[in-house]
N, C-alpha and C positions, 0 to 999 in steps of 0.2 A: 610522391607521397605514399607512404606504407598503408597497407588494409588497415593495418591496425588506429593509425593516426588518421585518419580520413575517418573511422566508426568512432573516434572519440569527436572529432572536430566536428562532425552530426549530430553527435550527443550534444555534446555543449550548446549548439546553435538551438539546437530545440530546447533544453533547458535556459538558455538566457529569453529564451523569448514567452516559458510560462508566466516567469515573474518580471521581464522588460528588462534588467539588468545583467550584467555580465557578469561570470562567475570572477572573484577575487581567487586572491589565491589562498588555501589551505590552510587552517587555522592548524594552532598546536594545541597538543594535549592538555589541560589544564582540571586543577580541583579548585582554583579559587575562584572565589564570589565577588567578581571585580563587582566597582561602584558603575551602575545605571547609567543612560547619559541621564543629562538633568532638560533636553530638550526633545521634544517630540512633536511629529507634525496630526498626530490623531489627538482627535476632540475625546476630554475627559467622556463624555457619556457613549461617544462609540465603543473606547477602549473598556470601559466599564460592562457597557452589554452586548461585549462578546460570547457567544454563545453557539453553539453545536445545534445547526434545527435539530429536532426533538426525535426520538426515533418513532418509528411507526408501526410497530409490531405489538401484540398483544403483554409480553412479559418487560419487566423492570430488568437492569442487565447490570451483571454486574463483573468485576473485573478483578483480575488477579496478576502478577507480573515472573516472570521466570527467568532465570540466568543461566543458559544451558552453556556448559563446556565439550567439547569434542579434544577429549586426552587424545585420540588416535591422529588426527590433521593439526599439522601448524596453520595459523594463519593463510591464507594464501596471498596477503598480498604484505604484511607486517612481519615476515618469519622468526624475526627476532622478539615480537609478542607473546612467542611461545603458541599454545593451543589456540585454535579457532575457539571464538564466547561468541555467543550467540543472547541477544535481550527479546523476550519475547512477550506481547501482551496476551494475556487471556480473557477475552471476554465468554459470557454467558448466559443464558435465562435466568434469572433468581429467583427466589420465593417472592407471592404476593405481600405487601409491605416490606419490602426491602426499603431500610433508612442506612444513616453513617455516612463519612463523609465521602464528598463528591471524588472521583479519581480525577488526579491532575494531568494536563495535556500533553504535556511535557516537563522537562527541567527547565529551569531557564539559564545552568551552560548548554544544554540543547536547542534551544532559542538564542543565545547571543551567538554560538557558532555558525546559525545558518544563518542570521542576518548579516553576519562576516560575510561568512562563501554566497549567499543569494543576494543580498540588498545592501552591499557595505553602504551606500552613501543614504540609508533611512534613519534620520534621525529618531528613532524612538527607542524605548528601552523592552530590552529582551523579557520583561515580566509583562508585558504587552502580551507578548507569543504566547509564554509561558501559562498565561492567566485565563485563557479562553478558557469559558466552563461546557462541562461535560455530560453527560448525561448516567454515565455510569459509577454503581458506588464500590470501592473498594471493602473484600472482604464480606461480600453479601451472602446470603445463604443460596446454594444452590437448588434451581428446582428438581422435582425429582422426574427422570426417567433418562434415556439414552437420546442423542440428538448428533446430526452429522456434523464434520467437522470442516472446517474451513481455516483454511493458509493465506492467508493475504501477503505480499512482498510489494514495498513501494518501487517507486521513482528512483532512479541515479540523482545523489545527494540528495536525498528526502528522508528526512528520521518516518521510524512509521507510525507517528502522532499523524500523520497527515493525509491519512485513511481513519482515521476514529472519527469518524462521521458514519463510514460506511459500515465499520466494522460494528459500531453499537447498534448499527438500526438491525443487520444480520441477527446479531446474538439477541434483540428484541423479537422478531419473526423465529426462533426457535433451531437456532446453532450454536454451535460451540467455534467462537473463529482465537485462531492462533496469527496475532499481528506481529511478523517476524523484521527483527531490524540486524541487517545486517552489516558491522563495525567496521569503519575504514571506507566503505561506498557510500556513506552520507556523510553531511556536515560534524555531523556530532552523536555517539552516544554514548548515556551516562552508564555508568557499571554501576553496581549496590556499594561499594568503597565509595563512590564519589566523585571519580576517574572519568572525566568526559574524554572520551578516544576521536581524534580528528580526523576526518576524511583523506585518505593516505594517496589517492588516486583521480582526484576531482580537477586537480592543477589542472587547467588546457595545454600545460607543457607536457603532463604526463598519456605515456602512448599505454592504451589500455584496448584491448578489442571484446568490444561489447559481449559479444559471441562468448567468451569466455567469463565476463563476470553473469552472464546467465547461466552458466554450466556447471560455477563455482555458486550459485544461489541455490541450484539443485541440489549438490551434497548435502549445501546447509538443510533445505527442507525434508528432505528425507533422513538427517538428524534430528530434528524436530518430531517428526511423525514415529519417529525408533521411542524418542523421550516420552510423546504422548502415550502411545499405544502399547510399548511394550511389558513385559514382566512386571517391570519397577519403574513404574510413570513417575518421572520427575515434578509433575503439576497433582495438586492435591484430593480434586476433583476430575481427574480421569474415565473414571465410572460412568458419566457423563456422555463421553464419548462412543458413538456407535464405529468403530475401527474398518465396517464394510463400507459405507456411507462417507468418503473422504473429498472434498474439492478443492479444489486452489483458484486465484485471482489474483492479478497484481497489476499494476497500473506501472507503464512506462517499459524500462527496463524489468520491473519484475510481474509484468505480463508475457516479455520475454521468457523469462523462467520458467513460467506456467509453462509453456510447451517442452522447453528441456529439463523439467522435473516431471510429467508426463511422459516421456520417452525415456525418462532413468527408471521410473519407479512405478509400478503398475496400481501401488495402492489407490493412487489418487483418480477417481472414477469419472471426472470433470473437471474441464477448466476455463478459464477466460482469461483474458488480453483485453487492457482497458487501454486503448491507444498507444501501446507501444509496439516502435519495429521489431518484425521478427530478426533478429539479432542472433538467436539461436534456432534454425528455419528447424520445420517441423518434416520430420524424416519421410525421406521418399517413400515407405512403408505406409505412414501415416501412425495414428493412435493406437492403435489396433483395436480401433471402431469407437472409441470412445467420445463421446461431444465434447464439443471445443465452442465458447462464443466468441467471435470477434466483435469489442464496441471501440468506434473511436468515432473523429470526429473527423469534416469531413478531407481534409489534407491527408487522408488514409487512402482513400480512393487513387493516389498517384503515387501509392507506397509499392514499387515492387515485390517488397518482401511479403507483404499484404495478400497479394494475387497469389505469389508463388506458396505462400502459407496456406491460404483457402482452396487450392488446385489438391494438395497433398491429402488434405483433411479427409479423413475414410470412414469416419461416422458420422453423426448429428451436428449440424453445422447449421449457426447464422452470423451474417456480418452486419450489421445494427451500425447506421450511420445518423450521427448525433447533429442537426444544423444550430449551426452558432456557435457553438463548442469549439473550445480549442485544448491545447493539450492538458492543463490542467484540471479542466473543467468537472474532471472526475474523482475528484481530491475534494481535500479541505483547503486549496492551495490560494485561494482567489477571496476567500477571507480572509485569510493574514496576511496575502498583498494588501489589501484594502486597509488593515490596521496599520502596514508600515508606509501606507501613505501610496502608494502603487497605483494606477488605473488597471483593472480589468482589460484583457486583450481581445477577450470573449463577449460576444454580443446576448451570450445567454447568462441570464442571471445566476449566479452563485446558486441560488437555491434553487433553481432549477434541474440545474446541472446536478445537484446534488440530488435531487428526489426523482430524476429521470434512472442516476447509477444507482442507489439502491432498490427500485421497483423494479429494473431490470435483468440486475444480477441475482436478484430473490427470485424473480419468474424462471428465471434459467437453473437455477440452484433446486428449486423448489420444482423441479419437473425431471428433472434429471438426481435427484437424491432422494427427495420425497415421492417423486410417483405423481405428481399433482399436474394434471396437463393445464399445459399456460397458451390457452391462444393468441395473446398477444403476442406471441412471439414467431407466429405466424405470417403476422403481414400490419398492415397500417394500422396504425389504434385513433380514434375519433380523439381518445386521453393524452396521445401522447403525438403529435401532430410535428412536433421536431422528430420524430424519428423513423428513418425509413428501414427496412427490411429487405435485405438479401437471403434470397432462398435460395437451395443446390439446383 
């Protein structure tokens, strides 16, 4: 068996076992609005009060959406799509009384594609997915001053609705985060036409080596950060943005990233790995001194690439292991299992998981960009009693 075919066959295993099912094969491309099923296994009032816990930070957040083109790179993995697109969310602090409407989760061809590729056999309808409400409002007025910025990258097949959990509570506590979805690596994403683009590389017949779709994440993000921060910011409210002050995080595969956009691009001053294998190992060099968090759950502890990651690491380092956690656990992922009728794999409650990842990656964020020393992140917390501490 090939590296390459062995680092996907890893992948998939891990991904069939976030949400219990096995990946189907690859949706196509589509603009139509097919009809719903008309059955489903979620109870009217679950489906109804779905919702995003609430964020926890002092400001109202609001959100904005970007469609970035890279005319210079084709595709890398669609070459006949022409140009790398790139869909990006922007979340932010807003002004006090921020109203209008709520920002939606996703589309829902973005939801019927990944209950294709993640849950074909869940009978419910993809405005299920679609429907979870949010917390942040589109169009809100920005607050005023400079704030640092953050890169988030999901999961292998995961659109990046499935960190806006994390990403609204950040942009609540006083960032500017850039939630990057990158086309053809996930189920589904929608373009401004209409145009839901299918996952081109998710087939388990398809040989992909991980290691490379984190390399090819990198370009993307340091396109991204050229669009934010340069001359002629493609997002509206850039101003916003403090361009010394840059961090990244990404769960799965695009925690992977995080270390090989780190090793590409010096802007980014911090990063974190939310349980994903290093795929892209972190250069014998190391960062060149820069913090790096390692959080995962505890099936990390017998990850090779784990060790050999945290040995490299030549600045500010902890490895954060989460009990009861499992791979999803640091997502929105383990709610919309639970909508598509799913059991939980994880012994730690959804919102647990959920309020352990954003108090953690804020503490880290927020000490490492802000200057704000975090003792928790020091060692045991009486608060946070699922989670242990690796120190160098």
């Amino acid at each position: 068996m090939t590296r390459s075919r062995r680092l996907a066959t890893a992948a998939t295993a891990v991904l069939a076992l976030t949400l219990t099912l096995p990946i189907a094969g690859a949706a196509s491309a589509t603009t139509a609005n097919s009809p719903a099923s008309a059955t489903t296994s979620v109870s009217a009032s679950v489906s109804a009060s779905a919702q995003l816990p609430r964020p926890t930070g002092p400001y109202p957040v609001g959100r904005g959406t970007l469609h970035l083109v890279d005319t210079d790179r084709p595709d890398p993995w669609v070459p006949a799509a022409g140009a790398r697109q790139l869909m990006v969310s922007m979340y932010y602090p807003a002004q006090p009384g921020t109203s209008g409407p709520t920002a939606p989760y996703m589309t829902t061809d973005e939801a019927r594609f990944l209950l294709r590729l993640r849950a074909p056999d869940a009978a419910v309808p993809p405005e299920v997915i679609s429907g979870v409400r949010t917390w942040s409002h589109t169009d809100a007025r920005p607050r005023g001053g400079r704030f640092p910025l953050l890169v988030l990258s999901p999961g292998f097949t995961f659109p990046r609705a499935t960190l806006t959990g994390l990403a609204e509570d950040l942009a609540s506590r006083g960032y500017v985060v850039a939630l990057v979805d990158h086309p053809y690596e996930n189920a589904g994403t929608t373009l401004p036409d209409g145009t839901t683009l299918p996952c081109a590389i998710c087939d388990e017949q398809t040989e992909v080596d991980l290691g490379t779709v984190a390399e090819s994440r990198a370009v993307d993000v340091s396109f991204v950060l050229d669009r934010l921060t340069g001359r002629h910011p493609a997002w509206r409210y850039a101003r916003m943005i403090d361009p010394r002050r840059i961090g990244m995080a990404g769960h799965s595969i695009g925690g992977a990233s995080a270390v090989a956009t780190m090793a590409a691009d010096s802007r980014v001053r911090a990063g974190a790995n939310m349980d994903g294998g290093m795929f892209a190992p972190v250069p014998d060099t190391g960062l060149d001194g820069r913090p790096f968090l390692m959080f995962g759950a505890k099936d990390r502890t017998g990850d090779k690439t784990w060790h050999e990651g945290w040995d490299r690491l030549d600045g500010w380092k902890r490895w954060l292991t989460v009990a009861g956690a499992d791979h999803g656990s640091f997502t929105d992922v383990p709610l919309l299992a639970e909508l598509a009728g799913i059991p939980d794999t994880a012994s730690l409650p959804f919102e647990r998981g959920e309020a352990l990842t954003r108090a953690y990656l804020a503490a880290f964020f927020d000490q490492h960009l802000k200057g704000i020393a975090q003792p928790v992140l020091d060692g045991p917390s009486p608060d946070s009693p699922e989670v242990s501490v690796r120190l160098p």
